[in-house]
C-alpha positions as CSV (number, residue, x, y, z in Angstrom):
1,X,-69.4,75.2,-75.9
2,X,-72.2,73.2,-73.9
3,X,-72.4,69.6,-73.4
4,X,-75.9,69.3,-75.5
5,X,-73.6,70.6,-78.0
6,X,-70.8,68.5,-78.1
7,X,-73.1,65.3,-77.4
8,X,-75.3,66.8,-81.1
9,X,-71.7,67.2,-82.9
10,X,-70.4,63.6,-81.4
11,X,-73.4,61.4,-82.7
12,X,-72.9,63.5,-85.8
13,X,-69.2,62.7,-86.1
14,X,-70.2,58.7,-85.5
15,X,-72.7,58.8,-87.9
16,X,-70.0,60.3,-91.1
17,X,-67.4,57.6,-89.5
18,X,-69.4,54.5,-90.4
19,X,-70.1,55.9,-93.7
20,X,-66.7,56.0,-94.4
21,X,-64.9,52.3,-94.9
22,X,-61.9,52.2,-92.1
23,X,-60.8,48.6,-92.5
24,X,-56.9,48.2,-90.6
25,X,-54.5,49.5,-92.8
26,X,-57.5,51.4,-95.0
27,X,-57.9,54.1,-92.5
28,X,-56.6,57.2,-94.6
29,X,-60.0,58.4,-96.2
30,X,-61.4,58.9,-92.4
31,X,-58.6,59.8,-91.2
32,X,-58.2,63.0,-93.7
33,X,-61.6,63.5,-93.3
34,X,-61.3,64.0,-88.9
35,X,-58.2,65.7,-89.5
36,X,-60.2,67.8,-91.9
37,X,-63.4,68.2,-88.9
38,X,-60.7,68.7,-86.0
39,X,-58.9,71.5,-87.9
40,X,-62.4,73.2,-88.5
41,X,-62.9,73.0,-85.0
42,X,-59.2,74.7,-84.3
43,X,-57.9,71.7,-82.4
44,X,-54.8,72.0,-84.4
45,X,-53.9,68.2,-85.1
46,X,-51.0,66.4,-85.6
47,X,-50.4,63.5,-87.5
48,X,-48.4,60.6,-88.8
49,X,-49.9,57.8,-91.0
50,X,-53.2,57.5,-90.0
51,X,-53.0,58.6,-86.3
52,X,-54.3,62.0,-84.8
53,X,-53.3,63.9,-81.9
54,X,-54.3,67.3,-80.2
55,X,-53.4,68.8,-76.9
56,X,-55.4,71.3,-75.0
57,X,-55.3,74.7,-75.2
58,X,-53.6,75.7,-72.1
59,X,-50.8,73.0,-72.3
60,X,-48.5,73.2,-69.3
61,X,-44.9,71.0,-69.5
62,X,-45.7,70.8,-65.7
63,X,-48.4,69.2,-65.2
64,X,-49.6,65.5,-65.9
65,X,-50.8,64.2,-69.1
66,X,-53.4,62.4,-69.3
67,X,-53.8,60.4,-72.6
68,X,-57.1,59.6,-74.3
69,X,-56.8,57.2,-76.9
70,X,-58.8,54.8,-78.8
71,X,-59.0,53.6,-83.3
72,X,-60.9,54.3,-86.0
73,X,-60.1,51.1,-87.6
74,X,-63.1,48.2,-87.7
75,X,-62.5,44.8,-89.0
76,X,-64.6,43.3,-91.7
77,X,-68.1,43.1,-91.9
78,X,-69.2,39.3,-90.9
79,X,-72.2,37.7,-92.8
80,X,-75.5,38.1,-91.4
81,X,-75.9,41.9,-92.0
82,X,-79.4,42.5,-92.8
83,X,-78.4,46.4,-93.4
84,X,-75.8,48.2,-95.4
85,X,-72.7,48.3,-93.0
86,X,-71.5,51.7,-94.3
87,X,-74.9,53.3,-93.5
88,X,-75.3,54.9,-90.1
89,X,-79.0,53.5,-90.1
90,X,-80.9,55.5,-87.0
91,X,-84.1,54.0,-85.7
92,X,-85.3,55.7,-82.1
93,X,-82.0,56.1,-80.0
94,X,-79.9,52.8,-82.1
95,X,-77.2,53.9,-84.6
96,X,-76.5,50.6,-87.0
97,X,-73.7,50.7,-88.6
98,X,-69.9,48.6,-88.9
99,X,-67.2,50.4,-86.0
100,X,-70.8,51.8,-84.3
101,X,-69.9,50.3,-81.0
102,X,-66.2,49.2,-81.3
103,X,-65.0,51.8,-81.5
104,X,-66.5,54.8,-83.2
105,X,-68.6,55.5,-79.8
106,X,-65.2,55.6,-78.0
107,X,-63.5,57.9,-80.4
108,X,-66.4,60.6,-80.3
109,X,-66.9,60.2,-76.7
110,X,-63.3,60.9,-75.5
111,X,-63.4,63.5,-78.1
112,X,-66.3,65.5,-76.6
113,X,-64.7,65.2,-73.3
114,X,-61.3,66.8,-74.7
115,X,-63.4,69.1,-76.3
116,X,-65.4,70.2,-73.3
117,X,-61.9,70.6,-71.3
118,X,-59.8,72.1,-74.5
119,X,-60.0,75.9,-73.5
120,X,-60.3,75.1,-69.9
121,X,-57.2,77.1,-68.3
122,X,-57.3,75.8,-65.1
123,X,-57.0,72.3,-65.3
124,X,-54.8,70.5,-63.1
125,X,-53.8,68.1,-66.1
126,X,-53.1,68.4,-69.5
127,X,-55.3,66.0,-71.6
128,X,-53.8,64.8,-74.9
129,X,-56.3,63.0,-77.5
130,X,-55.8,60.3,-80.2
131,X,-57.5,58.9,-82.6
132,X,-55.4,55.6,-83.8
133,X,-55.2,53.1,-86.4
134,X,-54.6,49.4,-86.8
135,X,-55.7,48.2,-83.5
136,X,-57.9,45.5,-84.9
137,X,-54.9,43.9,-86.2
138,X,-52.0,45.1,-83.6
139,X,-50.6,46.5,-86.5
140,X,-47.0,48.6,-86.3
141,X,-48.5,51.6,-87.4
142,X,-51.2,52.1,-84.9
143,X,-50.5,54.1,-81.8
144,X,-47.0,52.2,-80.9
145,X,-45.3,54.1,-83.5
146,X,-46.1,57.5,-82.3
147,X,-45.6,57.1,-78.7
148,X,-42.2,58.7,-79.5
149,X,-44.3,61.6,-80.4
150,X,-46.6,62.4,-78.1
151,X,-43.8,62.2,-75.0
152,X,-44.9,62.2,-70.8
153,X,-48.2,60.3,-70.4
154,X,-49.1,59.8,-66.9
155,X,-52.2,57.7,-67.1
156,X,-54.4,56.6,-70.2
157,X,-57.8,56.1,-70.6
158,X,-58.2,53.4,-73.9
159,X,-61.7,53.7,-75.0
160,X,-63.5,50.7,-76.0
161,X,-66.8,49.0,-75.5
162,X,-66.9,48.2,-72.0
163,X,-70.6,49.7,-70.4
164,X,-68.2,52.7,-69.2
165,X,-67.2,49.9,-66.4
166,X,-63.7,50.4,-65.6
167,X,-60.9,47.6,-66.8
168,X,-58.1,47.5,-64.9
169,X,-56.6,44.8,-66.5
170,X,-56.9,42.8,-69.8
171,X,-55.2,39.6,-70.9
172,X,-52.5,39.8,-72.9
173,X,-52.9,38.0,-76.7
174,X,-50.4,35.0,-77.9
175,X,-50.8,33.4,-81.4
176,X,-49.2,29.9,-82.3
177,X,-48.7,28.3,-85.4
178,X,-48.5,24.8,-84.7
179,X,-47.8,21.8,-87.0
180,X,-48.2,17.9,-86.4
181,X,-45.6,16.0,-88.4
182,X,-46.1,12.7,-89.8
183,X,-45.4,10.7,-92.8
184,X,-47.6,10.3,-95.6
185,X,-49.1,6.6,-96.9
186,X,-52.1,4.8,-99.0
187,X,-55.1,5.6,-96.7
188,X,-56.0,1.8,-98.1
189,X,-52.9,0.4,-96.3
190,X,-51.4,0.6,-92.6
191,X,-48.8,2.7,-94.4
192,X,-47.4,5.9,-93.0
193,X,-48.0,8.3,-89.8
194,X,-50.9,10.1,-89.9
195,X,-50.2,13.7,-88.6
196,X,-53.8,14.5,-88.2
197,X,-54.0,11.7,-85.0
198,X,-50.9,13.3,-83.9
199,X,-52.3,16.9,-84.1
200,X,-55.4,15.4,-82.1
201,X,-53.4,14.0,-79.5
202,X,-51.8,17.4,-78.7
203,X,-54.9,19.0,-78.8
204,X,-56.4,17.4,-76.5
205,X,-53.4,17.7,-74.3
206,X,-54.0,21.7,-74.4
207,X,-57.8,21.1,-73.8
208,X,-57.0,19.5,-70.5
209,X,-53.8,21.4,-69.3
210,X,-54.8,24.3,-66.9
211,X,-51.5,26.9,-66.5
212,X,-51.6,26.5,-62.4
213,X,-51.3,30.7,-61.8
214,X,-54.3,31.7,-61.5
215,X,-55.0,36.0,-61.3
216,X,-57.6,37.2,-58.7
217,X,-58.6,40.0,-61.3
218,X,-58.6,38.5,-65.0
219,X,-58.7,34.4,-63.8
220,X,-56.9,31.9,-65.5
221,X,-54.7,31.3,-68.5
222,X,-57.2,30.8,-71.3
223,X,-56.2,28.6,-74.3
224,X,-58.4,28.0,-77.8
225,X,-57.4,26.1,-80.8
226,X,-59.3,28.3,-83.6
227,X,-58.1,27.0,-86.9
228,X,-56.9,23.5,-88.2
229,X,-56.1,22.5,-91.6
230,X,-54.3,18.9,-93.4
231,X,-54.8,16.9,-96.2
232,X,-55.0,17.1,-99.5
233,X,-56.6,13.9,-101.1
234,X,-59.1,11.3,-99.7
235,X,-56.6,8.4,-100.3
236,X,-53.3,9.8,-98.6
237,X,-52.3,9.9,-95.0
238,X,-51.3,13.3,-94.5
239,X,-47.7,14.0,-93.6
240,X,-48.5,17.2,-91.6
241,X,-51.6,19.2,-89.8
242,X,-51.2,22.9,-88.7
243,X,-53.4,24.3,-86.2
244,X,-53.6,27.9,-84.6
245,X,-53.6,28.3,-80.8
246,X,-54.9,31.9,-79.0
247,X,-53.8,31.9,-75.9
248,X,-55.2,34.4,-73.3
249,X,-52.6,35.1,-70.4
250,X,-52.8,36.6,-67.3
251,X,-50.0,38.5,-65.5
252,X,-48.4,35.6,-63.8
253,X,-47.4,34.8,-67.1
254,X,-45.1,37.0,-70.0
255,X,-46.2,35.4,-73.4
256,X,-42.5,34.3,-73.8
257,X,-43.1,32.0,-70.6
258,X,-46.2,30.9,-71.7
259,X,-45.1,29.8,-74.7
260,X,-42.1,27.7,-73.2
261,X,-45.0,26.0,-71.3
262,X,-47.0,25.0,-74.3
263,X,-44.1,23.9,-76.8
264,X,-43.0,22.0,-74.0
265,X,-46.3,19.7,-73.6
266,X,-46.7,19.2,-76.7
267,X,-44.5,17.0,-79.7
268,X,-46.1,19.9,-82.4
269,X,-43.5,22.2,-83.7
270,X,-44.5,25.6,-81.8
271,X,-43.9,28.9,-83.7
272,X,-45.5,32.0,-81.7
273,X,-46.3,35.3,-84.0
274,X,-45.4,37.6,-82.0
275,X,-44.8,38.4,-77.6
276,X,-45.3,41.4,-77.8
277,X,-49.4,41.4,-76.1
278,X,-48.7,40.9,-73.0
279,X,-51.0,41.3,-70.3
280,X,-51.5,44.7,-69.0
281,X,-52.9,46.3,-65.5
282,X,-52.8,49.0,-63.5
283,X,-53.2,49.5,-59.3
284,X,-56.3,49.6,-57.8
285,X,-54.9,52.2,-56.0
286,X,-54.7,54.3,-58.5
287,X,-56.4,58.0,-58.5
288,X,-58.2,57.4,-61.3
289,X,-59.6,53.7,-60.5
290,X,-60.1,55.4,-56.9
291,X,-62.2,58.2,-58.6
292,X,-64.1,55.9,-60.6
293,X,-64.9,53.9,-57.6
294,X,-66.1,56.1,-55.9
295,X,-68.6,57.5,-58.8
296,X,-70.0,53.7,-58.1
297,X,-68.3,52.2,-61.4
298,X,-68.1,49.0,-61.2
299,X,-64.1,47.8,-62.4
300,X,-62.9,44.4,-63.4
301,X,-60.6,42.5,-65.5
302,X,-61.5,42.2,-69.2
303,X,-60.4,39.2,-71.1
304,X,-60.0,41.1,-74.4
305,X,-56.9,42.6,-75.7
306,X,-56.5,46.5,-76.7
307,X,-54.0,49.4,-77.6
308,X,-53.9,48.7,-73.7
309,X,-51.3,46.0,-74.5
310,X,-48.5,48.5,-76.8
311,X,-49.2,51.3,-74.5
312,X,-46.0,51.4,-71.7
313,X,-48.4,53.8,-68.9
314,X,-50.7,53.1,-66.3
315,X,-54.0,52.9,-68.2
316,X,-57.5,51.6,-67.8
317,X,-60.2,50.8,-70.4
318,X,-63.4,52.4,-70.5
319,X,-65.6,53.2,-73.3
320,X,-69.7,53.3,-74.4
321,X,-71.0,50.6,-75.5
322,X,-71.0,46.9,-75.1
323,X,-68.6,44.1,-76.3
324,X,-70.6,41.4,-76.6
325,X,-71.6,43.4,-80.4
326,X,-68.6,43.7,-81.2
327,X,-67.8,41.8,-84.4
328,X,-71.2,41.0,-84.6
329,X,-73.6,41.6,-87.5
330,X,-75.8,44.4,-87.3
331,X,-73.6,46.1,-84.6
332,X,-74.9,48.8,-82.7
333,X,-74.5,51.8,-80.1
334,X,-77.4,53.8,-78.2
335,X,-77.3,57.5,-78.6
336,X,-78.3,57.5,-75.0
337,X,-74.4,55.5,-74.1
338,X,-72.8,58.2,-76.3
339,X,-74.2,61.0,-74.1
340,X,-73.8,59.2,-70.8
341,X,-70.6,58.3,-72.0
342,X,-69.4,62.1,-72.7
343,X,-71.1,62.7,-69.5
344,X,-69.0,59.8,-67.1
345,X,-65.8,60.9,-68.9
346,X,-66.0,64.9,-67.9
347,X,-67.4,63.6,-64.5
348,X,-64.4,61.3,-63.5
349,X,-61.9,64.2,-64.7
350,X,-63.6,66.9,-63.3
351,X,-62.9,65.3,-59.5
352,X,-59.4,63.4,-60.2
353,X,-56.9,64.6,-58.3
354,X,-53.2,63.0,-58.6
């Protein structure tokens, strides 16, 4: 099969995916229907839930695996959409549609690139593709809960929107519920303890604490109060005000020990969702990174959190795209990125050598 081929098919294959709604936890109508195109194409898919996995044709037990992953879930269209999100709207070389850039262009791109190598019998590595689900949401049925299944993986490559610019590292994600206590009064009278002051006081505590570790690849602990909600009535004090914290950490920090720091600052009761996001890197030194380097792709440390953060290997993240539009009305991918994507991925496995 040529690569003008596979690049046709790919921008295709995006262009069905956005027409099909793929919200977290809704992925099952595009996931039958790429289980349905992959078995067409005698890729011979596995699956569980809504997650799909192939191995090459030539399969060897040994030699190394390497794993490329990334979801077919998008999150919710935001207002401000001046087109139909579930249309793959083409003008020139821009495909509009919801999941365009993040991460339909990742999906199709590492699956041309397994595609190209899938009857190769010579290669040096076994490449393992899948297509996952819930990664919007770090949900338990996205690609954490078939690791079991798809055994050895040497190295990933997680596709998302990053320019095809090499991550080596990403922040890991911690979200805290907090809550200000007071006591509720007449808002006429000096009568009670008004949480909301107390919430404010804490807040501003977080604005101005800086976590003193600071990571010469992905920076500094970063820390955001999103959401903040009390009271019920005009006239009443309000005996309690619950905000959310996201908190961006950096490997000098687990989320556990990062949230020992905060609930210790703070008079707020502290209840963190989960720790499970950590922060996740991988060595420079690394074959792959050192391929990709010397291709003259740039690498850094991205501040977002992916399947990166569930996935136990050595992994970068590297995908078409930009994300900047992620999340963002009107989002969009260039066909051009698909094909240069396709074309970057076969390049930096056609010279890696472990």
């Amino acid at each position: 099969m040529t690569f003008d081929q596979i690049a046709s098919e790919s921008v295709e294959l995006l262009k069905a995916m956005i027409e099909i709604p793929s919200f977290s936890r809704e992925e099952k109508e595009v996931a039958d229907y790429l289980e349905d195109k992959f078995s067409g194409w005698g890729l011979n898919p596995s699956r569980i839930g809504n997650n799909l996995w192939m191995r090459n044709k030539a399969w060897s037990d040994e030699k190394p695996v390497i794993l490329l992953n990334s979801h077919i879930d998008t999150v919710c269209p935001t207002g401000g959409w001046i087109y139909d999100p579930f249309k793959a709207i083409v003008e020139g070389q821009q495909i509009t549609g919801l999941g365009s850039n993040d991460a339909g262009a990742s999906v199709v791109s590492l699956l041309g690139t397994f595609r190209y190598f899938f009857e190769d019998d010579n290669l040096p590595y076994n490449l393992l593709f899948c297509s996952s689900a819930e990664e919007e949401i770090s949900g338990e049925n996205g690609v954490a809960s078939i690791l079991g299944q798809l055994g050895r993986i040497d190295i990933a490559i997680v596709g998302e929107p990053t320019q095809m610019q090499i991550a080596i590292a990403e922040k890991g994600l911690l979200v805290l519920d907090c809550e200000a206590k007071g006591r509720s009064g007449h808002a006429a009278r000096s009568e009670g303890e008004n949480a909301i002051y107390k919430a404010i006081n804490d807040i501003q505590i977080l604005q101005s604490f800086h976590f003193p570790l600071e990571s010469t690849v992905l920076g500094p602990v970063k820390m955001t109060v999103t959401q903040i909600e009390a009271g019920r009535q005009h006239n009443v004090v309000p005996d309690s005000c619950r905000f959310v914290v996201d908190v961006r950490t950096n490997e000098h920090y687990s989320n556990e020990e990062a949230y020992q720091v905060i609930a210790g600052l703070i008079q707020s009761e502290v209840h963190p969702r989960s720790f499970r996001l950590n922060s996740s890197g991988i060595n420079a030194d690394h074959p792959l990174v050192q391929r990709g380097i010397d291709m003259g792709l740039p690498v850094y440390g991205s501040p977002t959190t992916s399947d990166q953060a569930v996935i136990p290997h050595p992994s970068i993240k590297m995908g078409p795209g930009d994300s900047a539009r992620s999340h963002t009305p009107n989002e969009y991918i260039m066909i051009n990125e698909i094909k240069e994507g396709i074309a970057t991925y076969i390049k930096l496995l056609e010279g890696l050598k472990f």
